[in-house]
C-alpha positions as CSV (number, residue, x, y, z in Angstrom):
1,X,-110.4,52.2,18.8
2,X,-107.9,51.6,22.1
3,X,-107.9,48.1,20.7
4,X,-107.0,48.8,17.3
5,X,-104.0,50.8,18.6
6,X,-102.2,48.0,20.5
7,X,-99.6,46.2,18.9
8,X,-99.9,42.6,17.9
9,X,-99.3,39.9,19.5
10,X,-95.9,38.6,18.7
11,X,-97.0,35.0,17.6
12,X,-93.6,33.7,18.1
13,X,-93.2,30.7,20.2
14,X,-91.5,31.0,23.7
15,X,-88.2,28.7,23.7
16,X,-89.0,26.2,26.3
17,X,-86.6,26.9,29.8
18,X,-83.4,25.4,30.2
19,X,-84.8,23.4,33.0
20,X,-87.5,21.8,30.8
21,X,-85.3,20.9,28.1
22,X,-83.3,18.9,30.4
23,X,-86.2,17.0,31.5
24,X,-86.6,16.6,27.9
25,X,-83.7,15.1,26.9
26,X,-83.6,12.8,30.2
27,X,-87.0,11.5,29.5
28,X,-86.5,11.1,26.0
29,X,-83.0,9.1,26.3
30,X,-84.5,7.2,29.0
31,X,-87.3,5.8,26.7
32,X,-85.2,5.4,23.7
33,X,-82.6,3.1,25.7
34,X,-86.1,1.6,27.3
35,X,-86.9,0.8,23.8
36,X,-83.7,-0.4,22.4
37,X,-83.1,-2.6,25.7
38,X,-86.6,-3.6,25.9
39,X,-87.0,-4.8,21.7
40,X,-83.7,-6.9,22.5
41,X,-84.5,-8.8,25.4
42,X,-88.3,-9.5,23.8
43,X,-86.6,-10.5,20.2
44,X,-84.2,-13.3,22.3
45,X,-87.0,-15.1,24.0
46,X,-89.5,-14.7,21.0
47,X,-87.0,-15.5,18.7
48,X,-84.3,-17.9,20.6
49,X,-82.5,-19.8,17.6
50,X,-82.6,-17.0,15.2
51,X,-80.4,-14.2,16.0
52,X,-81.1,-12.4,12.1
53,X,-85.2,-12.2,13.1
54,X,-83.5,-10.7,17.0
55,X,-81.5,-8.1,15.1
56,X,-84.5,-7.3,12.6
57,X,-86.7,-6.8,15.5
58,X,-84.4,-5.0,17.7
59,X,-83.8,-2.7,14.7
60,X,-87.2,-2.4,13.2
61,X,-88.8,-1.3,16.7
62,X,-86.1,1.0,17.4
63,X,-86.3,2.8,14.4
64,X,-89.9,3.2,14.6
65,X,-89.6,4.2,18.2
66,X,-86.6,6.8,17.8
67,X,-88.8,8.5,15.3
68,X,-91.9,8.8,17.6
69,X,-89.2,10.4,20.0
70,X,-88.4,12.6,17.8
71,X,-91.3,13.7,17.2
72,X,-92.5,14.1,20.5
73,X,-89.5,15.6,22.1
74,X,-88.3,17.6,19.2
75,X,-90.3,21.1,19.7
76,X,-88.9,21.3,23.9
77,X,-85.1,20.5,23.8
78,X,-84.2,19.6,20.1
79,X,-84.4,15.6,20.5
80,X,-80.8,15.3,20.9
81,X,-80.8,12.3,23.2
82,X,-77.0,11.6,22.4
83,X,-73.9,13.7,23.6
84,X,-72.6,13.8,20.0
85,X,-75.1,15.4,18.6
86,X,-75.3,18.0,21.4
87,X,-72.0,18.6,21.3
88,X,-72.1,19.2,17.4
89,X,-74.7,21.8,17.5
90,X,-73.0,23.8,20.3
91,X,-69.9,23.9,17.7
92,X,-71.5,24.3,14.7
93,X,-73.6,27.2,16.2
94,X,-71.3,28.8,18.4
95,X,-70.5,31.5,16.1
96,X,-74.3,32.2,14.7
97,X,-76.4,31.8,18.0
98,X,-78.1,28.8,16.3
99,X,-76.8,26.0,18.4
100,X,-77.0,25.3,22.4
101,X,-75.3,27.3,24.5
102,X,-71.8,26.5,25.8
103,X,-72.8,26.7,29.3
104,X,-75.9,24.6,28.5
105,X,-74.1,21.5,27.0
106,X,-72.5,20.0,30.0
107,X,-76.1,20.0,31.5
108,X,-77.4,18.4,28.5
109,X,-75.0,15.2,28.6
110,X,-75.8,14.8,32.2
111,X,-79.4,14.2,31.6
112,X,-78.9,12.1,28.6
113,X,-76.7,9.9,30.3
114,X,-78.7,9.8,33.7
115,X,-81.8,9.4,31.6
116,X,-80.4,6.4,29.8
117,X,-79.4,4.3,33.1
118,X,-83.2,5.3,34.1
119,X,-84.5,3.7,30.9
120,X,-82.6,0.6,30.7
121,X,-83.1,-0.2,34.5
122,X,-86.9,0.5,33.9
123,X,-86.9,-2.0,30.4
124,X,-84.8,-4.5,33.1
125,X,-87.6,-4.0,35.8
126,X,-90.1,-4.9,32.9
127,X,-89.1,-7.9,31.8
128,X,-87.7,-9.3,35.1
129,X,-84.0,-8.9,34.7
130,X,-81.6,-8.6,37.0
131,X,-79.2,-5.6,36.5
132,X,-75.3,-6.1,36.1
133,X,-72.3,-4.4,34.8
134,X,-71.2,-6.5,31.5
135,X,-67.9,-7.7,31.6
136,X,-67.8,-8.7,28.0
137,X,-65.1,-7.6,25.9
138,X,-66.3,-5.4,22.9
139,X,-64.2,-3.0,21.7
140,X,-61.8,-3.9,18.6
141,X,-60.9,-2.1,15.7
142,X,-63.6,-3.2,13.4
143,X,-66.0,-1.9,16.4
144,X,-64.3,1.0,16.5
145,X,-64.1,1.9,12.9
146,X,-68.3,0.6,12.7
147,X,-68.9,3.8,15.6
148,X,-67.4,6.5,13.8
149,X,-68.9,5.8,10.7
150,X,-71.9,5.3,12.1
151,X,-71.9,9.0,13.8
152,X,-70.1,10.8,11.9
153,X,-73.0,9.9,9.3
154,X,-75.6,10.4,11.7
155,X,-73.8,14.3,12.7
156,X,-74.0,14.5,8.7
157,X,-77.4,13.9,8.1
158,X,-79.2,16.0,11.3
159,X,-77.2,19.3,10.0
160,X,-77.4,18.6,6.3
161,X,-81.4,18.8,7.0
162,X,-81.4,21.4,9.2
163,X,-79.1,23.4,7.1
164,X,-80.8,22.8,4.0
165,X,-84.6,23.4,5.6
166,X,-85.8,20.0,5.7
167,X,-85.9,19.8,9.9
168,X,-89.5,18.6,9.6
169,X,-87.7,15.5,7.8
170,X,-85.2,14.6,10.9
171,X,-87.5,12.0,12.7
172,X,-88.1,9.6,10.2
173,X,-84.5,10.5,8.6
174,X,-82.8,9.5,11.6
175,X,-85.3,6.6,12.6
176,X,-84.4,5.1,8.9
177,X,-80.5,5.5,9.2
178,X,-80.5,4.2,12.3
179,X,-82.3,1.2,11.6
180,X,-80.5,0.9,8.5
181,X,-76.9,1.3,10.2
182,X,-77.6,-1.5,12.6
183,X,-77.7,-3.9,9.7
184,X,-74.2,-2.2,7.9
185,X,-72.1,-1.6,10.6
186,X,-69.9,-3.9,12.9
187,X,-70.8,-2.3,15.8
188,X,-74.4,-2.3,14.9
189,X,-74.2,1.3,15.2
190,X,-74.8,2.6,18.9
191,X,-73.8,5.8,17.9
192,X,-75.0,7.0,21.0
193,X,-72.5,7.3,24.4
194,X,-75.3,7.8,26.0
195,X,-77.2,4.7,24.7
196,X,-73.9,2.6,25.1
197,X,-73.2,4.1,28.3
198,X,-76.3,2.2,29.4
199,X,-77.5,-0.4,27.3
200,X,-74.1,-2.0,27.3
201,X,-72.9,-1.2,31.0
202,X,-75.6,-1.3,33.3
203,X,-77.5,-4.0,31.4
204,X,-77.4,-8.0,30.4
205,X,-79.7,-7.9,27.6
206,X,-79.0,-8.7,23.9
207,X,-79.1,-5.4,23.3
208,X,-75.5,-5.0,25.6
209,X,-73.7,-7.8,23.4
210,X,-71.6,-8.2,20.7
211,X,-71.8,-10.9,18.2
212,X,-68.3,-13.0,18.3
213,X,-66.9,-12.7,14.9
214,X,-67.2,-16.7,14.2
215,X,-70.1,-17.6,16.3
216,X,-69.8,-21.5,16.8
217,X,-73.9,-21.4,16.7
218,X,-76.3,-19.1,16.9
219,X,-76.9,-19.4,20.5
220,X,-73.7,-18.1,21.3
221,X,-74.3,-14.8,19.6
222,X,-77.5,-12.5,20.6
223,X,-78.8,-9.2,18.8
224,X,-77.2,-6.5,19.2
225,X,-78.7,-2.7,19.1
226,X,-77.6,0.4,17.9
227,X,-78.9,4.5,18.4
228,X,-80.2,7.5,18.5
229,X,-80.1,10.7,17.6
């Protein structure tokens, strides 16, 4: 009868701590730019003299792998793995609680972008490449243009699902667009500080360059890569 007159247990799940959901978000940006960094450099030596099979290879293994993330990191920190999107939940939730907390989203950036040098040094180490700061010019206004599109479509889509109920559709959502916006956009749709941070900075990999607008052949212009959430 003593038993019967307890309450019940609150099935409720506990919100992981803020120090778990860092590691988190450092882990999972750390693979992600492991796989993006990774599926270029394999696609360029299994695929030297095509650089349309390097791109659909690069893309096709990142959006498969972003998903997996997802879904794996998802129930601990959110799956943000990209400053953008972090930064868009704590101001879209500020006012209803919802989103991350102010004081948390400073932390949150920090382990994104620390976890993404991590992973492309550790897709480096893997395939035997020497490290290096890129000196290649990028940035143009076509490049530009291709970023913001690309994440301001990305923001779109994560809070249109969310907001709507459809959450449980994010991972292969995002792992669709993503592989779909590398094919659409100039850029090849980073869409990611984070990502670009280190796949493009700390790493000589395809996945760092840009195509040339002309290319005189198609040795002189390597896949590029694109992500995340």
């Amino acid at each position: 009868m003593a038993a019967m007159n307890q309450p019940a247990a609150s099935t409720e799940p506990t919100r992981p701590t803020f120090s778990r959901r860092l590691v988190a978000e450092a882990l999972g940006t750390g693979l992600l730019v492991a796989v993006v960094v990774g599926s270029g450099i394999a696609a360029q030596r299994l695929s030297p003299d095509d650089v349309g099979l390097q791109l659909l290879e690069n893309s096709m293994t990142t959006a498969l792998g972003l998903t997996v993330l997802i879904l794996l990191f998802g129930p601990v920190s959110g799956a943000h793995f990209n400053p953008v999107v972090s930064a868009a939940d704590w101001f879209l939730g500020r006012r209803s609680g919802t989103g991350i907390a102010g004081r948390h989203l400073a932390g949150y950036v920090l382990a994104q972008v620390i976890g993404g040098l991590a992973g492309a040094a550790a897709a480096n180490a893997m395939f035997g490449v020497a490290p290096a700061i890129s000196g290649t010019q990028r940035v143009s206004p076509g490049t530009l243009l291709g970023e913001v599109v690309a994440t301001a479509v990305l923001v779109l889509l994560i809070f249109a699902l969310a907001s709507t109920g459809r959450g449980a559709l994010a991972a292969p959502a995002v792992g669709a667009y993503i592989g779909a916006a590398y094919w659409f956009t100039s850029s090849t749709s980073f869409a990611n500080p984070a990502v670009t941070i280190a796949a493009r900075s700390r790493t000589p990999s395809p996945a760092s360059r840009r195509c040339p607008s002309a290319p005189s052949s198609p040795r002189n212009c390597s896949a590029r890569r694109s992500v995340s959430h």
